[in-house]
NUPA-788205 format. One line per field, with one value per residue (C-alpha): residue number from 1; x, y, z. Coordinates in pm, 1 decimal. Example, Ala and Ser with C-alpha at 12.3 -4.5 7.8 and 13.67 -1.06 7.14 Angstrom:
# residues 2
seq: (1_2) .
c1: (1230.0_1367.0) .
c2: (-450.0_-106.0) .
c3: (780.0_714.0) .
This chain:
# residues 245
seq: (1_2_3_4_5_6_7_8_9_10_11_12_13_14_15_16_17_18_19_20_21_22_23_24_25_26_27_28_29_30_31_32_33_34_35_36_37_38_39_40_41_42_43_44_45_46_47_48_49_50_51_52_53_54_55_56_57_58_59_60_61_62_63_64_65_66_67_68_69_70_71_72_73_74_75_76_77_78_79_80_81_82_83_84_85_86_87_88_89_90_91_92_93_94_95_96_97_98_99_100_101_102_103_104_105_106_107_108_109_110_111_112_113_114_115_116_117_118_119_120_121_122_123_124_125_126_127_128_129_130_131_132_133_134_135_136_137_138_139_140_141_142_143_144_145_146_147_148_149_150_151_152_153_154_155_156_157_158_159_160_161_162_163_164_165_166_167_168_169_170_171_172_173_174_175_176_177_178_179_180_181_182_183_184_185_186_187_188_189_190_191_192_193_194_195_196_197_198_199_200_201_202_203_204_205_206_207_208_209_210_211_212_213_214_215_216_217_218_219_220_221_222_223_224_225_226_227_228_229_230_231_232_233_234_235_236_237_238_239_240_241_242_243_244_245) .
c1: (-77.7_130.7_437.1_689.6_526.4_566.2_929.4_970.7_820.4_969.0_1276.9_1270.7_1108.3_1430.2_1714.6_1585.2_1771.0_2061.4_1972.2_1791.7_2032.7_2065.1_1877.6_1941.6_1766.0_1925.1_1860.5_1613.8_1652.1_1317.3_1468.9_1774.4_1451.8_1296.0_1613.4_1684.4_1346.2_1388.4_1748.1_1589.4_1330.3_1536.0_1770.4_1586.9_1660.6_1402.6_1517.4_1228.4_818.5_840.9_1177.4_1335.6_1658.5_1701.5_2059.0_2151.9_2430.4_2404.7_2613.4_2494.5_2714.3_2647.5_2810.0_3046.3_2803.9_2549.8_2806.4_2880.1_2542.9_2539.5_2829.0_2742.2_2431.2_2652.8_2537.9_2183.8_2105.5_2235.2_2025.8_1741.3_1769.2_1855.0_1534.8_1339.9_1548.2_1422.3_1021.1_1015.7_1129.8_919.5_634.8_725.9_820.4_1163.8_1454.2_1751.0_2070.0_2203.7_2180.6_2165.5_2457.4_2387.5_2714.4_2797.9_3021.8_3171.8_3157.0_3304.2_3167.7_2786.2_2585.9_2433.5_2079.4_2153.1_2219.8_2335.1_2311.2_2478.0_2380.2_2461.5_2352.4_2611.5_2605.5_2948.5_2797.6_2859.7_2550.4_2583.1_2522.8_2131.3_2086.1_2017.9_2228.9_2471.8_2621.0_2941.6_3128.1_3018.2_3296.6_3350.4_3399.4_3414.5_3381.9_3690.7_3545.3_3546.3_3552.6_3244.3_3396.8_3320.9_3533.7_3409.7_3636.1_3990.9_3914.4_3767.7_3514.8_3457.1_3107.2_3134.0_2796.0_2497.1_2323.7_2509.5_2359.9_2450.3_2348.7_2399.2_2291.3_2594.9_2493.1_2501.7_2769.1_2921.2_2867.1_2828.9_2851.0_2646.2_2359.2_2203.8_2197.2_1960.9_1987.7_1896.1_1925.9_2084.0_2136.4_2335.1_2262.4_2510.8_2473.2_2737.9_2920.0_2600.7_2516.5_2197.0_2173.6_1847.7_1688.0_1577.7_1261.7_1594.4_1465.3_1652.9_1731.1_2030.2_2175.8_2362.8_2574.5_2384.1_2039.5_1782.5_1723.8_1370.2_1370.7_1710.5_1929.0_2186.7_2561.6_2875.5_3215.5_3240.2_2865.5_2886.7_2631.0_2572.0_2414.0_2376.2_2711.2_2879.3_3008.1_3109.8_3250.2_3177.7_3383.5_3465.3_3807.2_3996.3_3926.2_4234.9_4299.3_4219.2_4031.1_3655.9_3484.7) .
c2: (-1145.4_-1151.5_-1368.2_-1121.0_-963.2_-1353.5_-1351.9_-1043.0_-1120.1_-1459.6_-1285.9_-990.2_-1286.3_-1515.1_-1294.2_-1051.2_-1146.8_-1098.2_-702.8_-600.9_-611.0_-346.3_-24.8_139.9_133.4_-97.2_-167.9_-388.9_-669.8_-511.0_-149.4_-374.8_-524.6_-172.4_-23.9_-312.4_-320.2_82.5_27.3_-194.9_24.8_342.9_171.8_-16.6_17.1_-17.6_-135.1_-218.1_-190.5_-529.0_-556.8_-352.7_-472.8_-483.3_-486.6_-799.9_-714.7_-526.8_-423.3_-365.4_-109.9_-65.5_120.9_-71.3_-236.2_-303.2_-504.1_-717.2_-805.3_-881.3_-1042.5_-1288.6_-1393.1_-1389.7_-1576.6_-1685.5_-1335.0_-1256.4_-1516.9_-1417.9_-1087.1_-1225.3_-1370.0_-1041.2_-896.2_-1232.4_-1220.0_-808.5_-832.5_-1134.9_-868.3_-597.1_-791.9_-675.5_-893.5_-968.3_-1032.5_-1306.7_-1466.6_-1222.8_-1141.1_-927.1_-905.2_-680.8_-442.8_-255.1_148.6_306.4_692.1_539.2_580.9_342.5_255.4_364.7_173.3_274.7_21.2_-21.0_-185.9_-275.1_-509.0_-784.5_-1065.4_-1214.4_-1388.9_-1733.1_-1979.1_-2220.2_-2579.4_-2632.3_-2332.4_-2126.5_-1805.4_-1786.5_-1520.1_-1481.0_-1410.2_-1060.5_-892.0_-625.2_-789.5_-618.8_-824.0_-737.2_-412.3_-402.9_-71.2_-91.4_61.6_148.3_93.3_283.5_460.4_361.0_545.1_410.2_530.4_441.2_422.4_555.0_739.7_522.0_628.2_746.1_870.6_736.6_924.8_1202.7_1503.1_1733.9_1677.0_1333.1_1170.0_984.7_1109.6_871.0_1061.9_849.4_934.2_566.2_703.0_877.1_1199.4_1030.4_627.2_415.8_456.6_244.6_222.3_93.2_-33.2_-191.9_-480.0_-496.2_-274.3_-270.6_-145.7_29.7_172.4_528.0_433.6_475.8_521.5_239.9_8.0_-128.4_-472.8_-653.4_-963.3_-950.8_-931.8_-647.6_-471.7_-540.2_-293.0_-370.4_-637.6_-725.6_-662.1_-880.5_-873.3_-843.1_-757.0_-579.7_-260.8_-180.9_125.5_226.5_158.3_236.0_-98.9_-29.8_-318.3_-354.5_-457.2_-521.7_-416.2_-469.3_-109.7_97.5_147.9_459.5_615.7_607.4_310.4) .
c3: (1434.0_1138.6_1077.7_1139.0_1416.9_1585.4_1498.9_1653.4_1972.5_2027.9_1940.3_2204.0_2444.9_2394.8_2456.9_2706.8_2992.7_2780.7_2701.8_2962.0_3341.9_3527.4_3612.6_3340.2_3013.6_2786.1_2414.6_2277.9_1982.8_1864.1_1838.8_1651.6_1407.7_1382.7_1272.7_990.0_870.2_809.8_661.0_427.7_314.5_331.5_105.0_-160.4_-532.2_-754.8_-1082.7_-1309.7_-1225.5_-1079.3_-928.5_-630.3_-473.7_-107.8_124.5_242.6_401.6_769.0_1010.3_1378.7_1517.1_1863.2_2209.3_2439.3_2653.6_2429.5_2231.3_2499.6_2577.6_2190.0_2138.2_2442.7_2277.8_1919.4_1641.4_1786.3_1790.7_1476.1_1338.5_1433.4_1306.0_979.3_1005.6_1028.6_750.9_553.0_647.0_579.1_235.6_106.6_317.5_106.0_-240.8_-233.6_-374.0_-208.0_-391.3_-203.0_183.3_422.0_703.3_1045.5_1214.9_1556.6_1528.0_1889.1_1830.9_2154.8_2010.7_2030.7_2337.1_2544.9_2389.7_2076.5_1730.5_1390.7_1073.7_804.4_494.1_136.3_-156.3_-157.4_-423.7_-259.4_61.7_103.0_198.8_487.1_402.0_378.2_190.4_475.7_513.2_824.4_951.8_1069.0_1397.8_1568.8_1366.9_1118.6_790.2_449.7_89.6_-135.9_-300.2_-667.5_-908.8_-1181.7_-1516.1_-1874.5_-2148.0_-2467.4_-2782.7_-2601.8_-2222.3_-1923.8_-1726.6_-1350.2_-1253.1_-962.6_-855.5_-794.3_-1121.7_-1448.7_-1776.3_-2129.5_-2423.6_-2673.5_-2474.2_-2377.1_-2032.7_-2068.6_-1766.9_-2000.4_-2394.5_-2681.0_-3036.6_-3222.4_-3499.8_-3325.2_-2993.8_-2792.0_-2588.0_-2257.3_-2383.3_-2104.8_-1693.6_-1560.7_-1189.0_-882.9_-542.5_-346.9_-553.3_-844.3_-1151.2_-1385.6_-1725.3_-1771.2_-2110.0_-2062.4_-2387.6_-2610.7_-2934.0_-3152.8_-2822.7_-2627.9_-2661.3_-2396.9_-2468.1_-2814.8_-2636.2_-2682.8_-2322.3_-2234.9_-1863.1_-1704.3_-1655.7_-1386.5_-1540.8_-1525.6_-1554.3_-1951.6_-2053.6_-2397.0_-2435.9_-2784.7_-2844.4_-3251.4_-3348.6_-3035.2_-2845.4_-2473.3_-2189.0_-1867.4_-1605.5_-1238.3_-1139.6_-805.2_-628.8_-547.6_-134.7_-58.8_-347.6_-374.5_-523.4) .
Protein backbone atom coordinates (compact mmCIF):
# COMPACT_ATOMS: atom_id res chain seq x y z
CA UNK A 1 0.00 0.00 0.00
CA UNK A 2 1.37 3.20 -0.96
CA UNK A 3 1.85 6.26 1.25
CA UNK A 4 -0.98 8.16 0.13
CA UNK A 5 -3.26 5.41 -0.15
CA UNK A 6 -2.44 5.09 4.03
CA UNK A 7 -3.23 8.71 4.45
CA UNK A 8 -6.26 8.30 2.78
CA UNK A 9 -7.56 5.52 4.69
CA UNK A 10 -6.63 6.68 8.13
CA UNK A 11 -8.17 9.77 6.99
CA UNK A 12 -11.73 8.44 5.88
CA UNK A 13 -11.18 5.97 9.17
CA UNK A 14 -10.78 9.12 11.57
CA UNK A 15 -13.59 11.31 10.75
CA UNK A 16 -16.27 8.96 9.71
CA UNK A 17 -18.54 9.33 12.41
CA UNK A 18 -18.40 12.87 11.62
CA UNK A 19 -19.71 12.34 7.73
CA UNK A 20 -21.48 9.52 7.79
CA UNK A 21 -25.12 9.93 10.40
CA UNK A 22 -28.09 9.31 9.24
CA UNK A 23 -29.80 7.17 6.57
CA UNK A 24 -28.99 8.94 3.97
CA UNK A 25 -25.89 8.87 1.94
CA UNK A 26 -23.56 11.38 3.06
CA UNK A 27 -20.20 12.52 1.58
CA UNK A 28 -17.00 11.00 2.12
CA UNK A 29 -13.42 12.76 3.02
CA UNK A 30 -12.14 10.29 0.30
CA UNK A 31 -14.59 11.66 -2.45
CA UNK A 32 -13.14 15.29 -0.82
CA UNK A 33 -9.27 13.57 -1.60
CA UNK A 34 -10.46 12.21 -5.01
CA UNK A 35 -11.74 15.50 -6.04
CA UNK A 36 -8.33 17.49 -4.93
CA UNK A 37 -6.10 15.03 -6.29
CA UNK A 38 -8.09 15.58 -9.82
CA UNK A 39 -8.10 19.47 -9.26
CA UNK A 40 -4.53 19.18 -9.00
CA UNK A 41 -3.93 17.34 -12.02
CA UNK A 42 -6.65 19.01 -14.06
CA UNK A 43 -4.95 22.17 -13.25
CA UNK A 44 -1.24 21.80 -13.49
CA UNK A 45 0.99 24.14 -15.49
CA UNK A 46 3.81 22.87 -16.96
CA UNK A 47 6.41 25.42 -17.40
CA UNK A 48 9.66 23.91 -18.56
CA UNK A 49 10.49 19.87 -19.34
CA UNK A 50 11.25 19.49 -15.74
CA UNK A 51 8.99 21.80 -13.94
CA UNK A 52 5.05 21.79 -13.72
CA UNK A 53 3.33 23.98 -11.16
CA UNK A 54 0.56 22.70 -9.09
CA UNK A 55 -2.50 24.82 -7.02
CA UNK A 56 -1.96 25.18 -3.61
CA UNK A 57 -4.68 26.91 -2.84
CA UNK A 58 -8.31 24.96 -2.57
CA UNK A 59 -11.47 25.69 -1.69
CA UNK A 60 -14.01 22.94 -0.57
CA UNK A 61 -17.32 24.20 -1.44
CA UNK A 62 -19.83 22.01 -0.20
CA UNK A 63 -24.03 21.83 0.42
CA UNK A 64 -25.54 22.93 3.75
CA UNK A 65 -25.23 19.84 5.63
CA UNK A 66 -22.23 18.62 4.43
CA UNK A 67 -20.65 21.85 5.68
CA UNK A 68 -21.69 21.34 8.99
CA UNK A 69 -20.45 18.00 9.31
CA UNK A 70 -17.19 19.76 7.95
CA UNK A 71 -17.03 22.61 9.71
CA UNK A 72 -17.52 20.51 13.09
CA UNK A 73 -14.52 18.53 12.36
CA UNK A 74 -12.79 22.13 11.03
CA UNK A 75 -9.26 22.43 10.88
CA UNK A 76 -8.33 18.64 11.67
CA UNK A 77 -10.03 17.84 8.61
CA UNK A 78 -8.69 20.41 6.66
CA UNK A 79 -5.40 19.24 7.61
CA UNK A 80 -5.54 16.25 6.60
CA UNK A 81 -6.59 17.00 3.28
CA UNK A 82 -3.76 19.29 2.96
CA UNK A 83 -1.89 16.35 3.52
CA UNK A 84 -3.16 14.43 0.46
CA UNK A 85 -2.76 17.52 -1.66
CA UNK A 86 1.06 17.38 -0.20
CA UNK A 87 1.87 13.38 -0.78
CA UNK A 88 0.07 13.54 -4.54
CA UNK A 89 2.26 16.13 -5.82
CA UNK A 90 5.72 14.92 -4.49
CA UNK A 91 3.79 11.36 -6.29
CA UNK A 92 3.45 13.07 -9.39
CA UNK A 93 6.70 15.54 -9.34
CA UNK A 94 4.66 18.53 -9.44
CA UNK A 95 5.78 21.81 -7.66
CA UNK A 96 3.83 23.71 -5.49
CA UNK A 97 4.29 27.40 -5.13
CA UNK A 98 3.94 27.80 -1.58
CA UNK A 99 2.12 25.87 1.66
CA UNK A 100 -0.93 24.59 0.83
CA UNK A 101 -4.58 25.88 2.29
CA UNK A 102 -8.00 23.64 2.11
CA UNK A 103 -10.63 25.77 3.58
CA UNK A 104 -14.71 24.90 3.67
CA UNK A 105 -16.72 26.96 2.10
CA UNK A 106 -20.99 26.60 2.75
CA UNK A 107 -22.79 26.64 -0.91
CA UNK A 108 -26.61 26.43 -0.21
CA UNK A 109 -27.20 25.77 -4.45
CA UNK A 110 -25.00 22.33 -4.00
CA UNK A 111 -26.69 19.14 -3.26
CA UNK A 112 -26.26 16.89 -0.59
CA UNK A 113 -23.26 14.47 -1.51
CA UNK A 114 -21.88 16.53 -3.84
CA UNK A 115 -18.54 18.75 -3.87
CA UNK A 116 -17.09 21.30 -6.17
CA UNK A 117 -13.26 22.60 -5.76
CA UNK A 118 -11.71 25.32 -6.39
CA UNK A 119 -8.14 25.91 -6.85
CA UNK A 120 -5.35 28.29 -7.75
CA UNK A 121 -1.47 28.71 -7.57
CA UNK A 122 -0.92 31.09 -4.69
CA UNK A 123 2.63 32.32 -3.74
CA UNK A 124 0.93 34.66 -0.85
CA UNK A 125 0.17 31.90 1.87
CA UNK A 126 1.57 32.35 5.07
CA UNK A 127 3.46 29.22 6.85
CA UNK A 128 2.59 28.26 10.39
CA UNK A 129 5.48 28.20 12.78
CA UNK A 130 7.47 24.84 12.16
CA UNK A 131 7.32 25.22 8.61
CA UNK A 132 4.35 23.26 8.21
CA UNK A 133 1.45 24.88 6.26
CA UNK A 134 -1.87 25.62 8.27
CA UNK A 135 -4.88 26.30 7.08
CA UNK A 136 -7.21 28.61 8.13
CA UNK A 137 -10.73 28.75 9.67
CA UNK A 138 -13.52 26.90 7.39
CA UNK A 139 -14.08 30.26 5.64
CA UNK A 140 -13.99 31.80 2.29
CA UNK A 141 -10.86 33.78 2.09
CA UNK A 142 -9.40 35.42 -1.03
CA UNK A 143 -5.50 36.83 -1.25
CA UNK A 144 -5.55 40.58 -2.38
CA UNK A 145 -5.62 39.96 -6.25
CA UNK A 146 -3.00 41.64 -8.21
CA UNK A 147 -3.14 42.71 -12.17
CA UNK A 148 0.16 41.22 -14.13
CA UNK A 149 1.14 44.06 -16.74
CA UNK A 150 3.56 45.00 -19.47
CA UNK A 151 5.03 48.16 -19.91
CA UNK A 152 6.77 48.46 -23.41
CA UNK A 153 7.18 51.87 -25.94
CA UNK A 154 5.04 54.23 -23.34
CA UNK A 155 1.54 51.77 -23.10
CA UNK A 156 0.70 49.14 -20.81
CA UNK A 157 -0.43 45.96 -21.40
CA UNK A 158 -2.44 43.75 -18.88
CA UNK A 159 -1.68 40.20 -19.07
CA UNK A 160 -4.65 39.08 -18.61
CA UNK A 161 -5.15 35.54 -20.40
CA UNK A 162 -3.21 32.65 -19.00
CA UNK A 163 -0.75 32.58 -21.97
CA UNK A 164 0.24 35.69 -24.17
CA UNK A 165 2.51 35.83 -27.23
CA UNK A 166 5.49 38.28 -27.71
CA UNK A 167 6.96 38.67 -31.01
CA UNK A 168 7.02 40.19 -34.46
CA UNK A 169 4.29 38.24 -36.18
CA UNK A 170 1.10 40.44 -36.86
CA UNK A 171 -0.69 37.98 -34.88
CA UNK A 172 1.48 38.31 -32.20
CA UNK A 173 -0.84 39.35 -28.67
CA UNK A 174 1.31 41.81 -27.97
CA UNK A 175 3.69 43.10 -31.15
CA UNK A 176 7.27 44.13 -30.74
CA UNK A 177 8.69 45.90 -34.08
CA UNK A 178 12.04 44.98 -33.77
CA UNK A 179 14.70 43.67 -36.57
CA UNK A 180 16.11 41.58 -33.01
CA UNK A 181 12.95 39.98 -32.46
CA UNK A 182 11.42 36.91 -33.43
CA UNK A 183 8.02 36.14 -34.98
CA UNK A 184 6.92 33.86 -32.12
CA UNK A 185 9.99 34.80 -29.36
CA UNK A 186 8.54 34.99 -25.81
CA UNK A 187 5.11 33.57 -23.92
CA UNK A 188 4.57 34.78 -21.02
CA UNK A 189 2.27 32.44 -19.11
CA UNK A 190 -0.20 33.29 -15.88
CA UNK A 191 -1.82 31.43 -13.19
CA UNK A 192 -3.38 32.93 -10.24
CA UNK A 193 -0.96 35.57 -8.49
CA UNK A 194 2.50 34.06 -10.60
CA UNK A 195 3.81 34.65 -14.21
CA UNK A 196 6.74 32.88 -16.20
CA UNK A 197 8.60 34.19 -19.02
CA UNK A 198 9.21 31.46 -21.49
CA UNK A 199 11.50 31.55 -24.78
CA UNK A 200 9.57 30.26 -27.73
CA UNK A 201 13.70 28.96 -29.37
CA UNK A 202 13.79 32.92 -30.07
CA UNK A 203 16.39 33.24 -32.41
CA UNK A 204 18.84 35.98 -30.75
CA UNK A 205 17.44 35.22 -26.96
CA UNK A 206 15.63 37.03 -24.13
CA UNK A 207 17.25 38.56 -21.11
CA UNK A 208 15.61 39.07 -17.82
CA UNK A 209 17.06 41.35 -15.12
CA UNK A 210 20.25 41.24 -17.45
CA UNK A 211 20.19 37.35 -17.52
CA UNK A 212 19.92 35.21 -20.71
CA UNK A 213 16.53 33.00 -20.46
CA UNK A 214 17.66 29.47 -20.30
CA UNK A 215 13.56 27.72 -20.43
CA UNK A 216 11.51 30.03 -18.17
CA UNK A 217 11.82 31.82 -15.19
CA UNK A 218 9.35 32.91 -12.47
CA UNK A 219 8.65 36.93 -12.89
CA UNK A 220 8.55 39.71 -10.26
CA UNK A 221 7.40 42.86 -9.65
CA UNK A 222 10.02 44.89 -11.88
CA UNK A 223 11.74 42.00 -14.00
CA UNK A 224 13.16 43.71 -17.17
CA UNK A 225 12.64 41.53 -20.61
CA UNK A 226 14.96 42.58 -23.20
CA UNK A 227 14.28 41.37 -26.41
CA UNK A 228 16.82 42.86 -29.42
CA UNK A 229 16.61 46.30 -28.55
CA UNK A 230 13.23 46.35 -27.19
CA UNK A 231 13.24 46.71 -23.14
CA UNK A 232 9.74 45.90 -21.57
CA UNK A 233 8.75 45.93 -17.40
CA UNK A 234 6.90 43.82 -15.63
CA UNK A 235 4.77 44.48 -12.95
CA UNK A 236 2.14 43.55 -10.34
CA UNK A 237 -0.50 46.12 -9.89
CA UNK A 238 -3.38 46.29 -7.29
CA UNK A 239 -6.41 44.77 -9.52
CA UNK A 240 -9.38 47.09 -10.08
CA UNK A 241 -12.92 45.77 -8.23
CA UNK A 242 -14.92 44.63 -10.60
CA UNK A 243 -12.96 44.23 -13.82
CA UNK A 244 -11.26 41.02 -14.79
CA UNK A 245 -7.83 40.25 -13.51
Amino acid sequence: MGLLDRVERGLEKAVRSVFSGGAKAQLQPVEIASRLRREIDNKVLTVSTSRSIAPNSFDVLLGEADYARAEEWGTALAEELCDVVIQHAKSQGYTLPGPVRVAFVRESEIKPGEVQIQSRADRSQGTASGGAPRPPAPARSAPPRVQPVLDYNEQRYSLNAPSIILGRASDADIPVDDTGVSRRHLEIRTQGNASWAVDLGSTNGTYINGQKLDGSIELTDGSVITMGRARLTFRLIPATPGRDA
